[in-house]
ZAVO-517937 format. One record per residue (C-alpha): residue in three letters; x, y, z. Coordinates in Angstrom, 3 decimals. Example, Ala and Ser with C-alpha at 12.3 -4.5 7.8 and 13.67 -1.06 7.14 Angstrom:
// residues 2
 residu       c1       c2       c3
    ALA   12.300   -4.500    7.800
    SER   13.670   -1.060    7.140
***
This chain:
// residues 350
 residu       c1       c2       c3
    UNK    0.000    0.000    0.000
    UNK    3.127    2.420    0.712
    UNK    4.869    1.656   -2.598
    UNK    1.200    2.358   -4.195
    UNK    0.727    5.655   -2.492
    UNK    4.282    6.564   -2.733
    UNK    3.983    5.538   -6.901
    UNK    0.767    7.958   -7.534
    UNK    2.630   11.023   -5.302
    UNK    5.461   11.343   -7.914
    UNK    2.934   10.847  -10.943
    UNK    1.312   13.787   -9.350
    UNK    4.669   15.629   -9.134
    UNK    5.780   15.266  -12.580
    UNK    2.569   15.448  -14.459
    UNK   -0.185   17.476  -12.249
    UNK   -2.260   17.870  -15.498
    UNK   -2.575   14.741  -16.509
    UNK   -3.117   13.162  -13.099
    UNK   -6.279   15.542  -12.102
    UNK   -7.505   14.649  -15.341
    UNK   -7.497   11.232  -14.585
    UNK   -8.810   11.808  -11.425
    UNK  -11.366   13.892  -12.221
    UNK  -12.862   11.645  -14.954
    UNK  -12.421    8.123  -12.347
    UNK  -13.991   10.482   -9.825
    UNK  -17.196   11.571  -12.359
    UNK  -17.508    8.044  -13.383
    UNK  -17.617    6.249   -9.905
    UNK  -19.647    9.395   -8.240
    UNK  -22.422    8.971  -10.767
    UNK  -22.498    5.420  -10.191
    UNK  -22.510    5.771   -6.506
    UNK  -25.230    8.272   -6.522
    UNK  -27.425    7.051   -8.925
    UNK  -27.786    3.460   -7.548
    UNK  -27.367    4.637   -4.055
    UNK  -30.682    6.708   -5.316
    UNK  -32.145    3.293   -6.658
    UNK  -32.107    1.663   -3.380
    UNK  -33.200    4.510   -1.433
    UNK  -36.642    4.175   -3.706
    UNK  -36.680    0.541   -2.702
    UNK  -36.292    1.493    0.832
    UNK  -38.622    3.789    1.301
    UNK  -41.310    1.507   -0.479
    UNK  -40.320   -1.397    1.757
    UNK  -40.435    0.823    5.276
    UNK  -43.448    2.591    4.438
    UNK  -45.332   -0.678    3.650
    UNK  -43.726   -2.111    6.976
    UNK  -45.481    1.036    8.649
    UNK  -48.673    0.360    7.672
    UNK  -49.027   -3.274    7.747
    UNK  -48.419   -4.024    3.960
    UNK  -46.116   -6.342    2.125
    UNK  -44.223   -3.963    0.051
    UNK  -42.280   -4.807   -3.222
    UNK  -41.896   -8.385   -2.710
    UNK  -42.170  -10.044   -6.265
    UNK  -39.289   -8.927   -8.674
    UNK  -35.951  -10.111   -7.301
    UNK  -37.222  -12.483   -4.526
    UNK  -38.838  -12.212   -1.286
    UNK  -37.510   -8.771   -0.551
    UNK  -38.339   -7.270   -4.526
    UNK  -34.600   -6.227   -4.387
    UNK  -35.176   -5.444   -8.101
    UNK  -38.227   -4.205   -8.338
    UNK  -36.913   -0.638   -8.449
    UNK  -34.808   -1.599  -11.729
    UNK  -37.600   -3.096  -13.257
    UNK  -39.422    0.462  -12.536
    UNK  -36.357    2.265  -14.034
    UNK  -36.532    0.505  -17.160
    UNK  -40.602    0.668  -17.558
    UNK  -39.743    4.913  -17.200
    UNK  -36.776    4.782  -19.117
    UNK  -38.201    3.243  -21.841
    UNK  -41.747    5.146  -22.411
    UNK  -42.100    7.540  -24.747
    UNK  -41.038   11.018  -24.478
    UNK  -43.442   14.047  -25.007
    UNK  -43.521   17.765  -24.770
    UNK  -46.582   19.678  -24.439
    UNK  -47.360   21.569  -27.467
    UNK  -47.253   24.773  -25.909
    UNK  -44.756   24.323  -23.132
    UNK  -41.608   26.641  -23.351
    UNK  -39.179   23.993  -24.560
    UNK  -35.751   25.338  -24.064
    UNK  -36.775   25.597  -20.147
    UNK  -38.585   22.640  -20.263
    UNK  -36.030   20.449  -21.589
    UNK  -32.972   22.208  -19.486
    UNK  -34.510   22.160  -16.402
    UNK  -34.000   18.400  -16.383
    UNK  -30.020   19.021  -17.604
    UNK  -30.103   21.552  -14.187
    UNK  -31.618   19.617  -11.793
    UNK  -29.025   16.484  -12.617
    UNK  -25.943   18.787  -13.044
    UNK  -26.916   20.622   -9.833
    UNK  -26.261   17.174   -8.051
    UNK  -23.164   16.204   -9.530
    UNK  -22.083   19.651   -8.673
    UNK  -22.722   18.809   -4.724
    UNK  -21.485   15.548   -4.691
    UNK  -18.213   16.015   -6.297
    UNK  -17.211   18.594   -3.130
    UNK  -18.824   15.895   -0.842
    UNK  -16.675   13.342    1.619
    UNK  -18.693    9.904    1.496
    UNK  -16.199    7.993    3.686
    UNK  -12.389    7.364    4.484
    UNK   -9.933    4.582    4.073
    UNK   -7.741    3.917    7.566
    UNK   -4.206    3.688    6.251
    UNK   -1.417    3.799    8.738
    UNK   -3.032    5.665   11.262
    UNK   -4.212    7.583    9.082
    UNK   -7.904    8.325    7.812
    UNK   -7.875    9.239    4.011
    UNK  -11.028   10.896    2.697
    UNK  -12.960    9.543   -0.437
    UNK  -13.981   13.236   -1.934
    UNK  -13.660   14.138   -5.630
    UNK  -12.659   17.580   -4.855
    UNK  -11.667   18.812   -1.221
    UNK  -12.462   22.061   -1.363
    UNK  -11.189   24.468    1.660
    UNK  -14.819   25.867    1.666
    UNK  -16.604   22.631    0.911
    UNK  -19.490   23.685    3.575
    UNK  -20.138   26.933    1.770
    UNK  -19.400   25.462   -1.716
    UNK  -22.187   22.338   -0.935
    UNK  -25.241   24.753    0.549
    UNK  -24.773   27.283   -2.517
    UNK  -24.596   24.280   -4.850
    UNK  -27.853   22.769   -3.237
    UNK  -29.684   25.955   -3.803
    UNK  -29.459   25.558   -7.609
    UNK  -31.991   22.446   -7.358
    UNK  -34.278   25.758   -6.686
    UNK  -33.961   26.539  -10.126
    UNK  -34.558   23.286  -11.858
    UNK  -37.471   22.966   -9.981
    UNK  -38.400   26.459  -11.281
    UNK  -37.656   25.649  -14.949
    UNK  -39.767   22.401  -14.874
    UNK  -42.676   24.537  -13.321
    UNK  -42.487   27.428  -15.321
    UNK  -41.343   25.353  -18.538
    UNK  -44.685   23.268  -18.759
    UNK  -46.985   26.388  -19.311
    UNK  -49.049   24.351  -16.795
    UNK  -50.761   26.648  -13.860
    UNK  -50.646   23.817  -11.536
    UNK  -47.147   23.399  -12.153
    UNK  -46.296   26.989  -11.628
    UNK  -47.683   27.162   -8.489
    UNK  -45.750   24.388   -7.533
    UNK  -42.367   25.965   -8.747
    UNK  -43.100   29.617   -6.619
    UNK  -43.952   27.368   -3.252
    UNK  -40.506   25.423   -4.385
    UNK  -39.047   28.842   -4.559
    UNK  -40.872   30.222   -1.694
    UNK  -39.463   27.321    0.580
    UNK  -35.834   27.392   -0.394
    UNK  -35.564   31.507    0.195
    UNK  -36.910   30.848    3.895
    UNK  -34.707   28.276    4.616
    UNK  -31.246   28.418    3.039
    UNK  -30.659   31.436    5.490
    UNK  -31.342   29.447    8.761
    UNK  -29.468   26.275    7.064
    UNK  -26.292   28.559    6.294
    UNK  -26.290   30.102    9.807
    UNK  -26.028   26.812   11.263
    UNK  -23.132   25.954    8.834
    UNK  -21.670   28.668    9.929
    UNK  -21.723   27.872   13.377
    UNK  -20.369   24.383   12.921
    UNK  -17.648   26.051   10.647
    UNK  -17.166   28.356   13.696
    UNK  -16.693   25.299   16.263
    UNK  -14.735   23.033   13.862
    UNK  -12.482   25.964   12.824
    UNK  -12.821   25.000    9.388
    UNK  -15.179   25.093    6.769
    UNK  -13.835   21.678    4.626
    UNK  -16.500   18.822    5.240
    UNK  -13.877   16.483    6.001
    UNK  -11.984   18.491    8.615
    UNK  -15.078   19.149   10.247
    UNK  -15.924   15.615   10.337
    UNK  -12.263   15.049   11.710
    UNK  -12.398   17.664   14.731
    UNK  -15.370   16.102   15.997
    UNK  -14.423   14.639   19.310
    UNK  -17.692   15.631   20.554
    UNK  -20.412   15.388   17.833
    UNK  -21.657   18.274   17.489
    UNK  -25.334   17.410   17.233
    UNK  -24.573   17.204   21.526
    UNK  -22.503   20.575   21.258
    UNK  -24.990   22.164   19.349
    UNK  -28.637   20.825   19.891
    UNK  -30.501   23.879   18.607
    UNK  -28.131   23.762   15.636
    UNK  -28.457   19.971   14.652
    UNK  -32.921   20.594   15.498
    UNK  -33.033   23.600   13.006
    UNK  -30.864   22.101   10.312
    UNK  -32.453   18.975   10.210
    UNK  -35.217   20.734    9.664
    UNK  -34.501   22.676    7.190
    UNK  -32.859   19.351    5.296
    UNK  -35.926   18.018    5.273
    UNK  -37.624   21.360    3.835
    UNK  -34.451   21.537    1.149
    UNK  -35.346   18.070   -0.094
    UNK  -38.639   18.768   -0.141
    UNK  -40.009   15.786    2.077
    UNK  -43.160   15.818    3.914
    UNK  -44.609   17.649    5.518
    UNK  -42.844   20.086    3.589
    UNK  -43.805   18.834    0.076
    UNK  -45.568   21.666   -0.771
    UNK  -44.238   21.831   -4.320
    UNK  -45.543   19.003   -5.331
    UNK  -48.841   18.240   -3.005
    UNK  -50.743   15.712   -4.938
    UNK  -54.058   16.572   -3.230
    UNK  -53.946   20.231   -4.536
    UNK  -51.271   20.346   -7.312
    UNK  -51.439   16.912   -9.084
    UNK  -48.297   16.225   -9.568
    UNK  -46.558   20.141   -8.687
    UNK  -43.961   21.178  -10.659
    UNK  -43.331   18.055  -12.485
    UNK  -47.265   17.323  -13.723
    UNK  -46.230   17.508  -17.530
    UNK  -43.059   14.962  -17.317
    UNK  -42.999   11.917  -18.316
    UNK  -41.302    8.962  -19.045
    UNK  -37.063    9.231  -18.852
    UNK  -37.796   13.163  -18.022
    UNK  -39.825   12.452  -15.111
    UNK  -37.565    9.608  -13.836
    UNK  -34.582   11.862  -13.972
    UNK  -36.585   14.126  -11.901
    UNK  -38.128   11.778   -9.998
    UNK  -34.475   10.041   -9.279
    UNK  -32.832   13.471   -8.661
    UNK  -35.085   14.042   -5.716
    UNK  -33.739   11.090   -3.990
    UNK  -30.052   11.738   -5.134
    UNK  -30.487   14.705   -2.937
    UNK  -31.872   12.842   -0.163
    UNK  -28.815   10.848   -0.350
    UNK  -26.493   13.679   -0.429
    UNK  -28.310   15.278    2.277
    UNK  -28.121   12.477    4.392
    UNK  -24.361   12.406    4.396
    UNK  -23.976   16.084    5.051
    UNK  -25.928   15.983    8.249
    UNK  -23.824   13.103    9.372
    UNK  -20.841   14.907    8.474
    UNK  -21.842   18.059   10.377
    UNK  -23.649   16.715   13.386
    UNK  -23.038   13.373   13.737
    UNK  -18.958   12.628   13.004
    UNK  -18.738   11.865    9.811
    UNK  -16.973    8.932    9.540
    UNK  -15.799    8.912   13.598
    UNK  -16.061    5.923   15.698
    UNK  -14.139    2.782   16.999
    UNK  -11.617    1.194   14.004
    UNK  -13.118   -2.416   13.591
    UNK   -9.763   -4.542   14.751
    UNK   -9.680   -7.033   12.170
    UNK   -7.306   -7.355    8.861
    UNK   -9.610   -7.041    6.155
    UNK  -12.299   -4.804    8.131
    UNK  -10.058   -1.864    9.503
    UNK   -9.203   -0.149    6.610
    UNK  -12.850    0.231    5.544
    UNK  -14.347    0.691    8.829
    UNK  -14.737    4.554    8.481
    UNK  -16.704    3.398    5.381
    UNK  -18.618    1.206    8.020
    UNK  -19.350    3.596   10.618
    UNK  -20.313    6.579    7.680
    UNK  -22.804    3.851    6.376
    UNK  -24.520    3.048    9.221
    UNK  -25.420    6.501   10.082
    UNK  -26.721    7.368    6.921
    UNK  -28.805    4.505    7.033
    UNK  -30.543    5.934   10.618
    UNK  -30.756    9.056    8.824
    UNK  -32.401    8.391    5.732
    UNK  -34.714    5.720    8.077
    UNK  -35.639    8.691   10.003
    UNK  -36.939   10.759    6.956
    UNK  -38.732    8.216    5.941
    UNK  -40.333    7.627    9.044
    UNK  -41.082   11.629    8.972
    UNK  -42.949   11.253    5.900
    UNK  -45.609    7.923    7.376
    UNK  -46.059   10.218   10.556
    UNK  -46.233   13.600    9.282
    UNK  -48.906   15.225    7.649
    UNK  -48.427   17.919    5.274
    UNK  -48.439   21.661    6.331
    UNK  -49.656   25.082    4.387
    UNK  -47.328   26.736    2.571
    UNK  -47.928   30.121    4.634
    UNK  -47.106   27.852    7.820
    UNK  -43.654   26.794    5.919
    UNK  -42.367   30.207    5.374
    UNK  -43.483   31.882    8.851
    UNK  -41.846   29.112   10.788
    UNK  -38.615   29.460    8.642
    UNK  -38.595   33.573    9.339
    UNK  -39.980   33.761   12.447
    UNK  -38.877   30.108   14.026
    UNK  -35.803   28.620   12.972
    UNK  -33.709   32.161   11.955
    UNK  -34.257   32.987   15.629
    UNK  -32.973   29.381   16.861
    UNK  -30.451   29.812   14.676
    UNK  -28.658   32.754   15.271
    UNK  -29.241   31.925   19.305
    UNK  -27.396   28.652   18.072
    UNK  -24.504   31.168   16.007
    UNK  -23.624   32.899   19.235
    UNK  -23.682   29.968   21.164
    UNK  -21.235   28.548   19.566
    UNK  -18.985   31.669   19.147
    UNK  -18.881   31.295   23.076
    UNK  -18.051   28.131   23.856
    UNK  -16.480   27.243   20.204
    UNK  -12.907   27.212   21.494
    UNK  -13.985   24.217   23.649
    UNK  -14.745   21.715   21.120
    UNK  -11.750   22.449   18.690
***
């Protein structure tokens, strides 16, 4: 493994161009993989725990007892139906909004630690790009899913899809501000504002060092992903389908899919911000240390995602005037409280 590491340092010496190209296109390639069937399974999930919740089977027929490929089976059936535009839809927009929303989450997980390797004593994060500013650099990039959502309403020359596309706006503007303020306060604690440094410095997760912190951003996750009970954009009941009615087939599944690629993404930033990242006891076995950061990252975005989809079985949707107030007049409050909390005691937990 030395004689490995110590072989790809010099390539890097000699010929930096050519070995961030390489990296960058093996990073693209196995980040889209990881994402997108990550995604797939997340689908598969939630169908299986939401049946579990209320007393139904769940997928259970297409790859055995546990319909392990039932989700592919659904990918193909979208992938493969016939794509329409409507006739008087605005079909730049309509068509890009689709190219945003997917390049909008290649653009977050690229800056994005998803694990480490324990070499030597050492843990060696698995990120594309390790950006200095990663926290910043993530949030802004997150915000751009905002404007997909936008295009696809607007795009469709649909009213119900409009609608759906201001709430979407709507719901981002009230709670990107909260969610940066509580970046910022981690970034304040942590000294740092790289993902995987702040994952690193957390001897004390910081969802105990910062309770009102870790409540208001995990709120305001769930609002950025758009989860219930804050799916106002979409709201079946009132909206049919929100800002995606007029999609279909591969458009609509590459909508549909992005949504959960976010869910994903956001998943593994609240465990790297609140919960240690990758943190906890090295597995003493041969094969199993190396990997057990991978292990321990894992596991806790497993609770996590199991958590939001509990929240949407329990929950039950709220107004989109409710959304907004308690982002301005709720969660800004908490989280500025939070800010100069941990200005005060931030020196502490370094």
């Amino acid at each position: 493994m030395d004689g490995i590491i110590e072989t790809i340092s010099s390539f890097a010496a000699s010929e930096p161009a050519i070995y961030y190209l390489i990296i960058g296109i093996i990073g693209a390639a196995v980040l889209a993989a990881v994402i997108n069937l990550g995604a797939m399974y997340i689908v598969w999930l939630e169908v299986k725990l939401l049946g579990d919740f209320s007393a139904r089977y769940g997928p259970n027929r297409v790859g055995g007892r546990w319909g392990l490929l039932q989700i592919i089976a659904d990918a193909i059936k979208l992938f493969t139906k016939e794509d329409t535009i409507p006739k008087k839809a605005d079909k730049p927009v309509y068509v890009w909004a689709v190219l945003v929303a997917c390049i909008a989450v290649m653009l977050v997980a690229a800056a994005i630690p998803f694990g480490a390797l324990y070499i030597n004593g050492t843990n060696y994060p698995l990120v594309v790009a390790n950006m200095d500013i990663s926290a910043f650099y993530v949030e802004a990039a997150l915000s751009l899913m905002a404007i997909g959502t936008f295009m696809a309403g607007y795009g469709s020359n649909n009213k119900y899809s409009l609608l759906g596309a201001f709430r979407g706006i709507a719901r981002m503007i009230s709670y990107e501000v909260p969610m940066g303020v509580c970046v910022i306060s981690v970034a304040v604690m942590a000294h740092s504002l790289n993902l995987a440094e702040i994952a690193q410095n957390q001897s004390l997760w910081y969802a105990f060092a910062q309770p009102i912190g870790f409540a208001v951003f995990l709120v305001a996750l769930i609002t950025d992903l758009g989860r219930i009970p804050f799916d106002q954009s979409e709201a079946e009941e009132e909206l049919i389908c929100g800002y995606n009615t007029e999609y279909g087939g591969i458009r609509w599944g590459l909508l549909y899919f992005q949504e959960y690629n976010v869910m994903l993404l956001g998943s593994v930033i609240l465990a790297l911000l609140f919960l240690g990242g990758w943190n906890g006891p090295i597995i003493p076995l041969p094969i199993l240390s190396t990997i057990s950061p991978l292990i321990w990252m894992f596991m806790k975005v497993v609770i996590i995602l199991w958590f939001l989809i509990w929240t949407r079985s329990a929950l039950l949707r709220l107004r989109i005037d409710q959304v907004t107030d308690m982002g301005w007049k709720v969660l800004l409050p908490l989280s500025i409280v939070n800010l100069a909390w941990a200005v005060a005691v931030g020196s502490y937990f370094a």
